[in-house]
Each structure stands twice: as C-alpha cells, then as structure tokens.
C-alpha positions in Angstrom: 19.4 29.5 -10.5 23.1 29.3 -11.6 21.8 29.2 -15.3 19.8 32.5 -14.8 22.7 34.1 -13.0 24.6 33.3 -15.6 22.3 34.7 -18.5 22.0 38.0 -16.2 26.0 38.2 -16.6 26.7 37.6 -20.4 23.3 40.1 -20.8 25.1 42.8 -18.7 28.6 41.9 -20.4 27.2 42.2 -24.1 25.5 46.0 -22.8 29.0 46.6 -21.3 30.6 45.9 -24.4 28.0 47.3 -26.9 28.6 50.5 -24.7 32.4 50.3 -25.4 32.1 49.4 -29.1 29.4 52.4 -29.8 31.9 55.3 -27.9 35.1 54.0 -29.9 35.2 55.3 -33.1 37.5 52.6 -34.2 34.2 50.7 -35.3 31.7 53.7 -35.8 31.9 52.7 -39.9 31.5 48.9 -39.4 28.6 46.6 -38.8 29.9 45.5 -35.4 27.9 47.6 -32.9 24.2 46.6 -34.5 25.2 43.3 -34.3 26.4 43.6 -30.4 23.0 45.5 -30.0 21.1 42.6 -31.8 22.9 40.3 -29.5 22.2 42.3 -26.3 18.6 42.9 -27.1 18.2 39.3 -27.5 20.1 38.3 -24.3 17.8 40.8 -22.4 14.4 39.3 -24.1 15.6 35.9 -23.1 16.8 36.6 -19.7 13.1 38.7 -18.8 11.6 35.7 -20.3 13.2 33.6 -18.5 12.4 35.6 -14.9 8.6 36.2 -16.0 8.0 32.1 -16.6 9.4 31.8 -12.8 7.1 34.2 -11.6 4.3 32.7 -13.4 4.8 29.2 -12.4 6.0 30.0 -8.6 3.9 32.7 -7.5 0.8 32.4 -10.2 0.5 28.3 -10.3 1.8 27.1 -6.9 1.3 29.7 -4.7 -2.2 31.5 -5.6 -3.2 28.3 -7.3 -2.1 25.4 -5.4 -0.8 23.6 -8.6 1.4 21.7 -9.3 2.8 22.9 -12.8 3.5 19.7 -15.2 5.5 19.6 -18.9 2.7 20.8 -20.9 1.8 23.8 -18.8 5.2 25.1 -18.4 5.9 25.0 -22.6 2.5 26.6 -23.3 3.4 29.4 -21.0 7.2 29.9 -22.2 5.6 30.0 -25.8 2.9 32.5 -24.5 5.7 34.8 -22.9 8.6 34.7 -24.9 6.5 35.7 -28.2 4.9 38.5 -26.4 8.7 39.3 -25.3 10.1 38.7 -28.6 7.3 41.2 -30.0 8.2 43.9 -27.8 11.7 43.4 -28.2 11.6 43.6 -31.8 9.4 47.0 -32.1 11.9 48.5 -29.3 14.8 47.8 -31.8 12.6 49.7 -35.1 11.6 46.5 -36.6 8.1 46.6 -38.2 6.1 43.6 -36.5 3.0 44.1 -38.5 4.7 41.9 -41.5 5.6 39.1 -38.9 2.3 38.9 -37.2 0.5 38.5 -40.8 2.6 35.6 -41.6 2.7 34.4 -38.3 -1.4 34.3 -38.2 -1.4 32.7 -41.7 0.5 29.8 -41.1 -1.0 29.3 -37.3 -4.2 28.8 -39.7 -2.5 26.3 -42.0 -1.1 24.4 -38.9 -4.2 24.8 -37.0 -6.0 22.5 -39.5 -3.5 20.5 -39.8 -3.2 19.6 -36.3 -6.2 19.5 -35.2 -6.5 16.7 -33.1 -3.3 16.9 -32.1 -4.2 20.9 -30.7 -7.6 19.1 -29.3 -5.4 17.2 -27.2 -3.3 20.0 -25.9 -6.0 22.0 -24.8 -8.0 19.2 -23.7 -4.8 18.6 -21.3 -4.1 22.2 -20.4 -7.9 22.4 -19.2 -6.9 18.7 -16.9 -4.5 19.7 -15.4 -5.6 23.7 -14.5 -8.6 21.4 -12.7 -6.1 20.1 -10.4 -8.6 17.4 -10.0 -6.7 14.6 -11.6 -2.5 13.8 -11.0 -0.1 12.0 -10.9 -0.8 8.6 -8.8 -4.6 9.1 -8.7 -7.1 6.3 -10.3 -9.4 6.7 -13.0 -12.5 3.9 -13.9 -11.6 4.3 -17.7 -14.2 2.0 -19.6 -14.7 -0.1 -17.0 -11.2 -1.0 -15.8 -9.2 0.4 -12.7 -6.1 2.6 -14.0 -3.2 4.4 -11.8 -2.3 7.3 -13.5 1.8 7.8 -14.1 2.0 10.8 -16.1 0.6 13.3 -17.7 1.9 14.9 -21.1 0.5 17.6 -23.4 -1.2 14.9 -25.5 -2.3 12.1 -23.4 -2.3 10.6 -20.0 -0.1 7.3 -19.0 -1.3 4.9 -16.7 -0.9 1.4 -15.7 -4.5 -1.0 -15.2 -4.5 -4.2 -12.6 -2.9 -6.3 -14.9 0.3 -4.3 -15.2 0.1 -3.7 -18.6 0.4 0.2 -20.0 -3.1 2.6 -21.2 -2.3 5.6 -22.7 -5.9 7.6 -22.8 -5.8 10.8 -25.2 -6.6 13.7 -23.6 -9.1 15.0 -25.5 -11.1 11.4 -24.0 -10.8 12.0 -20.5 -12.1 15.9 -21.1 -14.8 14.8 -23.2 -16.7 12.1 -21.2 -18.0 11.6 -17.2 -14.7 9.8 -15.3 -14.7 8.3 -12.2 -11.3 9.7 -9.9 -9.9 7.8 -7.1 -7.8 10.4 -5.2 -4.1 8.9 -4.2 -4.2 10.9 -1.2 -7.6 10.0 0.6 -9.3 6.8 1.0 -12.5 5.5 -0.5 -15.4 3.6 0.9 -15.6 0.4 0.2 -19.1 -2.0 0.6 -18.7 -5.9 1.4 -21.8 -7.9 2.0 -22.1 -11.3 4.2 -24.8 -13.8 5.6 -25.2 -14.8 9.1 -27.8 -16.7 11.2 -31.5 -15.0 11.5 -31.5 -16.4 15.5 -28.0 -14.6 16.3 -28.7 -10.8 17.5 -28.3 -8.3 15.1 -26.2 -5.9 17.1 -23.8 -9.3 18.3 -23.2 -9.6 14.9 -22.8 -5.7 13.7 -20.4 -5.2 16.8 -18.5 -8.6 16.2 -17.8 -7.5 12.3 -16.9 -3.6 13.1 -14.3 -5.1 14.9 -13.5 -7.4 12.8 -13.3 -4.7 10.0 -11.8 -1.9 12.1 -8.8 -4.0 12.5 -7.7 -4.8 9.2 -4.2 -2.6 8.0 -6.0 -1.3 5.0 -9.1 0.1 6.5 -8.6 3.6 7.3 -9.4 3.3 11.5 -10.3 6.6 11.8 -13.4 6.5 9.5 -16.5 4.8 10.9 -17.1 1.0 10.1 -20.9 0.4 9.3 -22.6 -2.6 10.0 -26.4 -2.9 8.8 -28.4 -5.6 8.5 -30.2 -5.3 4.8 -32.4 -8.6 3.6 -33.3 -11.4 4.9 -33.9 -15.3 3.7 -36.9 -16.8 5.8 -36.3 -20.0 3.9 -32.4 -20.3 4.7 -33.2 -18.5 8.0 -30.6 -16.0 7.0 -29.7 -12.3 7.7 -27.9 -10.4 4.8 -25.7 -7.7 6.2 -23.8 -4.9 4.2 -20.3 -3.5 6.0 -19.1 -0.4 4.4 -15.9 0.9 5.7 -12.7 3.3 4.0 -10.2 2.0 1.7 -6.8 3.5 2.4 -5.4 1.9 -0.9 -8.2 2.3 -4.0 -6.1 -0.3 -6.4 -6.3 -2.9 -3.3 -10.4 -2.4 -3.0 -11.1 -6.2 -4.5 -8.4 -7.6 -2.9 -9.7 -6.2 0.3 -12.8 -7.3 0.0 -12.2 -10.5 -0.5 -10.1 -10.4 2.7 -13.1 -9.4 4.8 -14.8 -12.8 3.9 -11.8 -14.4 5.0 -11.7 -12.6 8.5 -15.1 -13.0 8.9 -14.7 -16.8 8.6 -12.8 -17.0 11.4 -14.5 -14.7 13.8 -17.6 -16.6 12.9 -15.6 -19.8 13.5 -14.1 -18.7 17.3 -17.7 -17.3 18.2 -19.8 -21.0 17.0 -21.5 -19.3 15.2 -22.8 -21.5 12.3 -21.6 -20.8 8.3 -24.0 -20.0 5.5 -25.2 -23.2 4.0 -27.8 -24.0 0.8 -30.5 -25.9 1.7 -30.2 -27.6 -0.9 -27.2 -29.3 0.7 -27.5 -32.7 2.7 -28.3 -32.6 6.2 -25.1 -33.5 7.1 -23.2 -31.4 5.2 -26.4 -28.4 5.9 -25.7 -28.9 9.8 -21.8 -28.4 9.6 -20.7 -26.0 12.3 -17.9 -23.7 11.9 -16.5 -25.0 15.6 -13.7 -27.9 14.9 -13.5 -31.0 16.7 -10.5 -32.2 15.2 -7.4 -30.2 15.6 -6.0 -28.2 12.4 -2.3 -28.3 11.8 -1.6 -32.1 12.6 -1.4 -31.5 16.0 -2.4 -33.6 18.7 -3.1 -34.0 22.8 0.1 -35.5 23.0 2.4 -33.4 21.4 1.3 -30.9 23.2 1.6 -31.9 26.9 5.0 -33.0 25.2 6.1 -29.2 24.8 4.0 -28.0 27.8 5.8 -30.7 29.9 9.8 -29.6 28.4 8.6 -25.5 28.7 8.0 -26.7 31.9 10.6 -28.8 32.7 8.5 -31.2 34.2 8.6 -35.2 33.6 4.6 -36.5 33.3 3.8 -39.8 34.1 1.8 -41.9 32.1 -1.6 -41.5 34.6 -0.4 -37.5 34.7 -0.2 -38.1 30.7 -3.9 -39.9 30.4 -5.4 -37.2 32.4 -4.4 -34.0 30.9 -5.1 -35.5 27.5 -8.8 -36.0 28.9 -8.5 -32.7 29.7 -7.8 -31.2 26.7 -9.6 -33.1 24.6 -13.2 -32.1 26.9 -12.8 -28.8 28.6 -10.7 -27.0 26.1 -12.4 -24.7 22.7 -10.3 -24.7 19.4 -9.9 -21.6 18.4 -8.6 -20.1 14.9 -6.8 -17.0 13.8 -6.1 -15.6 10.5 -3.1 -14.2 8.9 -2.0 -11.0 10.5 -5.1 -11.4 12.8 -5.2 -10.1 16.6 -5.0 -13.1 19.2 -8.2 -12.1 21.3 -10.5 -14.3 23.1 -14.2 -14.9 21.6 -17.0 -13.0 24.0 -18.3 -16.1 25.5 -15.3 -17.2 27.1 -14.0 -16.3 30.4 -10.4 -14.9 30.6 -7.6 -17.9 31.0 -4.8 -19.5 29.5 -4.3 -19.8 26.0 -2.1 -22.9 23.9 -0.7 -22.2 20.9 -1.1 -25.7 19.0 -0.3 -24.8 15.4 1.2 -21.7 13.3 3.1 -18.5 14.2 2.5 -15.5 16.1 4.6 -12.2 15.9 4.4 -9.1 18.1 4.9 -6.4 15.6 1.9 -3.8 15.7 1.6 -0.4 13.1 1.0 2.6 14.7 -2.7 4.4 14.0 -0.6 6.6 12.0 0.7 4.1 9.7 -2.5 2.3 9.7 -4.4 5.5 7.8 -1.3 5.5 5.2 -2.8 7.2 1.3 -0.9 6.4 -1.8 1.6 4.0 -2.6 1.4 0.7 -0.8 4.1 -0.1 1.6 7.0 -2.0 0.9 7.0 -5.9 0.8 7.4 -6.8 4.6 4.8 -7.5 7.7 3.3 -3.8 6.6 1.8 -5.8 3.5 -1.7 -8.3 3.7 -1.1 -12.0 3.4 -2.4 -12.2 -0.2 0.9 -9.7 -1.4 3.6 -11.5 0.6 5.7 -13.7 -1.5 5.6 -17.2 -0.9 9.0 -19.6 0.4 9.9 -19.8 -3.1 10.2 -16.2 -4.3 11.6 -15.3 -0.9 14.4 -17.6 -1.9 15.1 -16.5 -5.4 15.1 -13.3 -4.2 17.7 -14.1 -1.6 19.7 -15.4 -4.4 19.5 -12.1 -6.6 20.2 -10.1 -3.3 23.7 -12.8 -2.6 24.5 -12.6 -6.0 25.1 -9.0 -5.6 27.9 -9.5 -3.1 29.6 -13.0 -3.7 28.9 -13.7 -7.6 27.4 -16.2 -9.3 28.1 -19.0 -6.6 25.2 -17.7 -5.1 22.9 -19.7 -6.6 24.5 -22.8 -5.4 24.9 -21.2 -1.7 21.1 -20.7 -1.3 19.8 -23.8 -3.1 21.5 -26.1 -0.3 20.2 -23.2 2.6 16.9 -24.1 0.9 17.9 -28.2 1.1 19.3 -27.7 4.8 17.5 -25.0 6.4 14.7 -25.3 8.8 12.9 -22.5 7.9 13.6 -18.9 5.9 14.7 -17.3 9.0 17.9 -19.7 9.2 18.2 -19.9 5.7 19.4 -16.6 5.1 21.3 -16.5 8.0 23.2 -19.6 6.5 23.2 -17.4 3.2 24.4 -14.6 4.7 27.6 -16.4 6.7 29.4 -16.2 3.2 29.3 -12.7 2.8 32.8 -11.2 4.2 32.0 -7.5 5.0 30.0 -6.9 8.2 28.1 -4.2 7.0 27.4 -5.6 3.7 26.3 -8.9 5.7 23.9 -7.2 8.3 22.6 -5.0 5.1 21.9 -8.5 3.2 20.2 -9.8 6.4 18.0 -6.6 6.4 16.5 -6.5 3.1 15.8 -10.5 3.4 14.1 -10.1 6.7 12.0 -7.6 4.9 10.7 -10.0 2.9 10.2 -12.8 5.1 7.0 -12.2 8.2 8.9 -14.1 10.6 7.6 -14.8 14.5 9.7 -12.8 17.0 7.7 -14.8 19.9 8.5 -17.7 21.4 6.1 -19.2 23.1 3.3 -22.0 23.9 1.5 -20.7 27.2 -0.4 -17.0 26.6 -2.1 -15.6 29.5 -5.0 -13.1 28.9 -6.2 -9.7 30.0 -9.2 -7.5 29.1 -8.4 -4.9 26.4 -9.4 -1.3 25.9 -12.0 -2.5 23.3 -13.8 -4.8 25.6 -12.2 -7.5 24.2 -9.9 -10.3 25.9 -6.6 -10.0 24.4 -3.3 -12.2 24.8 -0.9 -11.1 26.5 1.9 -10.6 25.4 0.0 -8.7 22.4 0.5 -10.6 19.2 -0.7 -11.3 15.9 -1.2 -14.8 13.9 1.6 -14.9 11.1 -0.5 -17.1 8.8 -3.2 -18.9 10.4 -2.5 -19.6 14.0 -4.5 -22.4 16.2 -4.8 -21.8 20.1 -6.7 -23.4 22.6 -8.8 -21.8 25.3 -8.8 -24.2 28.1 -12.2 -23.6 30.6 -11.7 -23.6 34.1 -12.1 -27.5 34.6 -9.0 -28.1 32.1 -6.9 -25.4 34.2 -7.6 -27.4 37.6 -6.5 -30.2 35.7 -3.2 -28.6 34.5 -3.0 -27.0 38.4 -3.1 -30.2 40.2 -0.1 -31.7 38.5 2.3 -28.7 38.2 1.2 -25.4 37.8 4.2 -24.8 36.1 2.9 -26.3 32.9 0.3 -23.6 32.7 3.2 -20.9 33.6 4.6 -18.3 30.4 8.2 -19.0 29.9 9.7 -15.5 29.9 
C-alpha cells in the first residue's frame, strides 16, 4: 500500500510539473516538456496497472472465485494488463502501435516454438491452479508413490514423497494424466482388515473394534467407524472382518493402519479372546491364548503387595504375605494396554479395583476438537502416536542441542552424566536444566524438553472404576497407558482377601 501511495504521488508530481514546464515559456523551445510528458504518461500506465492487477487478484480471484492467487497467476496477469495498458498509453500519446504489434506477433511466433514445452507447462499450470482443486499441502498418488505437495510454480509442482526426498512433477504431467488428490483439509477413509474367532458373535466383535477404532487420535471421531464381517475360513474356523474408518492425516494412512493391528491385539488380549493361528502350527503353539499367565514387565506377587503394603502404610506378616499372594495369583485377570490406550475394563468383568503392575499411565486427554485436526501433524509431544515419538536417545541429544543453546558447548558433557545419573528423562532434564542461570530461559528449556518427552503425571498403584458414557468401565481417575501399561483386575474373591487384612491396601492414595 505504501508503494502504491507512493507511485500515485510522483505520478501526480510529474503532471504537476509537466503542467508548470508547458505554461513557462522558458522551455517552450527545448525537449524538456515531451520528455516530462513521456515520463508522466508512463507513471500513470504503471500506476493504473498497478491498481487494475489488485482488483483482479482481490475482488476477481479471492472474492468471486475463492482462490487463492499463487506466483504464476499473478505474472501472467500483470503481463496481460500492463501490455493492454502500455497499448493504450502509447496510441493516447500519437504513437503508431500497428508497427509494434507486427513485431511483437512475429517474435511471439519465433519464441512460441522455441519454448514450447516450456509454454506447455505454463498453461498446463495456469489451468491447475484456476481448478483450485490441487494446493499447497494436499497429496497427490504420482506413479504410485504418496507426495505432499510444497509449492506450485509456473512450470512445475514441488513436493516431498514418504522418504523425504524432493519430486518435482512438470506441469504439463499432472494436467495430462488421471491423479489421485488427497485434500490437506479433510480426512480420508481408510480400510484395515483383521481375523477373529468364527464362535465369538459378530456384533461382540464389530462393537469391541468400533471402539477400539473410534478411539485412536488419528481417526477423525466424528465420522462413522464400520465394522463388517466379509469372509470366512471354515478350515481355520475364522471370521475375516474389514473396519473402514477416516483418516485425519492422509501421509500417516500406513502407519495407521498398522496401529489398528496393534490395538486390536490388546483388546483381543483383555477380552480372551483367542489370536489368529495357522493350522499348520503345532498344537501347542495352535492353542496359545492371547490371556497371560505370567506377568509382563518383570513383575511379581511380591513386589506388589510390597508397594500396596508402603501406599498403605501397612506392615504384612508373612501368613498376611502367603495369602494375598494366593490371592493374586488365583482370583486376579492380567490385563494389557497399549501405548496411548484408554484404561477401561474388558465387558466380562464386574467393576472393582484395578493394580497397576508394570508401565506408565498419564491423564492428559485431546479435546474432540483436537482429535478431528486436518493438515499438518501436530508437534512432537503426547499429541503424536507412539510410532513418531523419539526414543530415550534422541530425547537426549536433543536436550543437548536445546542446552547448548544457553550454556555452550559444555553441554554435551552436562547431559551425558544426567543420562549416566538420572533415573529417568523426566529428572534428567531437570538435572540439565539446574545449570541454566536465567529463570525464564530455564523454565523455557524445561518446556520444549517436556514436549518431547510423554511423561506420567499420575502417581498411583490402586485405580478404582466406574461405568463410562460409552458403556464401558473406565478407571478412574481417567488415564491413558504411556507405553504399554499392565493392570490387574482383581474378582471379588481377591478383594475380600485384600479387605480382611486392611482395607487400606485396596484404598487410592490421593
């Protein structure tokens, strides 16, 4: 706007003084006053060209067009406006035009020829991007491979494939065959396909997997989740079933996908209900169950009545000891959760104390809103699935980069012995962070590396349980498994056990 302003005042200065120069008949015999004309005429041409390209993009491409106008489009249509300007300009001042145009037409031929593919292109590109179909962010399926677009030019489009490795497609391709777009601001179905036992309902399963589904952060929650049973093995005594749900995220479709399986796993696994196996297998690997017997996580009866007992603050006897151990190790179900998983109790089992033996739990839940999240993926953090979360030793070096910002290069020493002495990667960057002076630059340091760490903000053993709004059980306080999580559901024999003791060992610290 300044630069137009601007324009509009030297154009109205050079008519001011052309007005001058012309009345003053100091300079009625010199060359001076066609030359200020020249100059004024020019400023003028300039400046209207200048105001009609505004009004074309502005009220002709974004308002009565809804586009977005992009490089190429807004050179083709100063090109298009200033000659027709120019032209106009030039037959207002006495100039004979007809010359110009001859030439002009002439050598468009000769470049025309020249540059054929090149002109190809642009066209090809102008035609793209008047669609409005394809921009900026959106996928393509270009020859078989996933690509993010980046930009778009007047001769090709940029875009980035899985491997993170730069395409750039010509134009005149994407306009001259069929192409598969993935918007970047609405999601796309998705189909995942999975076996389950031919003597376990249909609709037990379909409602157990929609769930399962549903509740994933990438699956847009507001589009139905379909569950359908589709083939069957008589010979395996198998039920194939085909879920097909919304993507929020197109690039993170395979990933996803894969991540159903996972989740599946485990629902199958708290439910009893028994895995796909060949029959080709031996018996005894054929009749594995997905139900544990042995606890996951190196835990044992005994280290946990050792926690209950000090949550408790109670001292157990060695008869006390014997009995709960019975206890546990014959009226109690192992259950197992997945990474970023919901804690809820499998539909068989009655509402009742829950133990968490092994792993991590944290409380933080996205909103529905967050959850149907378009476009770019969120940054690294709890907002991200398992698979994109950085393991202990990227966390670190990235700690190390983030210290090195604010202490030098004795950083690298700092978090190597955080690393040696450190419990976890919670206290480790608090130990890092303990050398940085400044407050503010310390709690800023301690932000971004909590970002990048899914830590448990709950800490507890004993989780009670109350019905939830989706029929399920849920634990209460709500809470998610950080990575995989192992709890055990204790039936109502095992929590007369626990009662008769102390029925402070079954009791939630607060």
């Amino acid at each position: 706007m300044f630069r137009l302003a601007l324009l509009a005042f030297m154009t109205l200065l050079a008519w001011v003084v052309h007005a001058w120069v012309g009345s003053n008949l100091l300079f009625a015999d010199t060359e001076l006053p066609g030359l200020i004309k020249l100059t004024a005429g020019a400023l003028t041409a300039l400046l209207v060209t200048f105001i009609l390209v505004g009004i074309i993009l502005e009220i002709g491409l974004r308002q009565s067009l809804r586009i977005e106008p992009v490089g190429a489009q807004r050179v083709v249509i100063f090109i298009i406006v200033t000659f027709a300007i120019s032209a106009i300009a030039l037959k207002l001042m006495g100039f004979d035009i007809t010359t110009i145009l001859t030439t002009s037409a002439l050598l468009t031929a000769i470049i025309g020829f020249a540059l054929q593919p090149t002109l190809g292109g642009l066209f090809s590109g102008i035609a793209l991007q008047l669609d409005s179909h394809l921009k900026p962010g959106d996928g393509i399926r270009y020859k078989g491979e996933n690509v993010k677009i980046e930009s778009m030019n007047w001769r090709s489009v940029v875009g980035r494939k899985r491997d993170e490795t730069l395409i750039i497609i010509p134009n005149s391709s994407l306009a001259g065959e069929p192409v598969e777009i993935y918007p970047n601001d609405r999601p796309v179905w998705s189909i995942c396909r999975f076996s389950a036992p031919m003597n376990w309902p249909p609709q037990f399963i379909s409602d157990l997997v929609r769930r399962a589904v549903a509740d994933l952060d990438y699956v847009d929650a507001a589009a139905p989740v379909m569950v359908l049973p589709e083939s069957e093995n008589a010979e395996d005594g198998q039920i194939g079933y085909r879920v097909r749900y919304k993507v929020a995220y197109y690039f993170e479709t395979p990933e996803l996908d894969c991540e159903v399986l996972r989740r599946l796993w485990y629902c199958f696994q708290r439910e009893g209900i028994p895995l796909t196996a060949s029959r080709l297998l031996p018996a005894s690997l054929r009749e594995r169950r997905s139900d544990m017997q042995v606890w996951p996580g190196g835990a044992t009866p005994e280290t946990l009545l050792c926690a209950l007992a000090a949550n408790a603050g109670h001292s157990l006897t060695e008869a006390e000891h014997d009995q709960l151990a019975h206890a546990l190790s014959n009226h109690a179900r192992i259950l197992l959760f997945g990474p970023n998983e919901r804690i809820a109790l499998p539909a068989g089992l009655a509402p009742g104390p829950l133990l968490l033996v092994a792993g991590s739990v944290h409380g933080q839940e996205r909103g529905f809103s967050e959850r149907r999240m378009v476009g770019d993926l969120p940054p690294q953090g709890s907002a991200r699935h398992y698979y994109q979360r950085l393991s202990p030793n990227a966390v670190m070096h990235q700690m190390a980069v983030l210290l090195a910002d604010q202490i030098g290069p004795y950083a690298e020493r700092v978090v190597s012995q955080a690393a040696i002495k450190a419990p976890c990667l919670p206290s480790a960057a608090i130990q890092c962070a303990a050398h940085i002076d400044d407050a503010q630059d310390r709690a800023a340091f301690l932000a971004v590396a909590n970002a990048l760490i899914q830590t448990s903000d709950i800490d507890k053993i004993v989780f009670t349980t109350a019905p939830g709004v989706a029929g399920t059980t849920v634990a209460m306080p709500a809470c998610r498994a950080v990575d995989e999580a192992v709890f055990l559901a204790l039936d109502p024999a095992a929590v007369c056990a626990f009662d008769a003791i102390s029925p402070r060992l079954l009791t939630p610290r607060s």
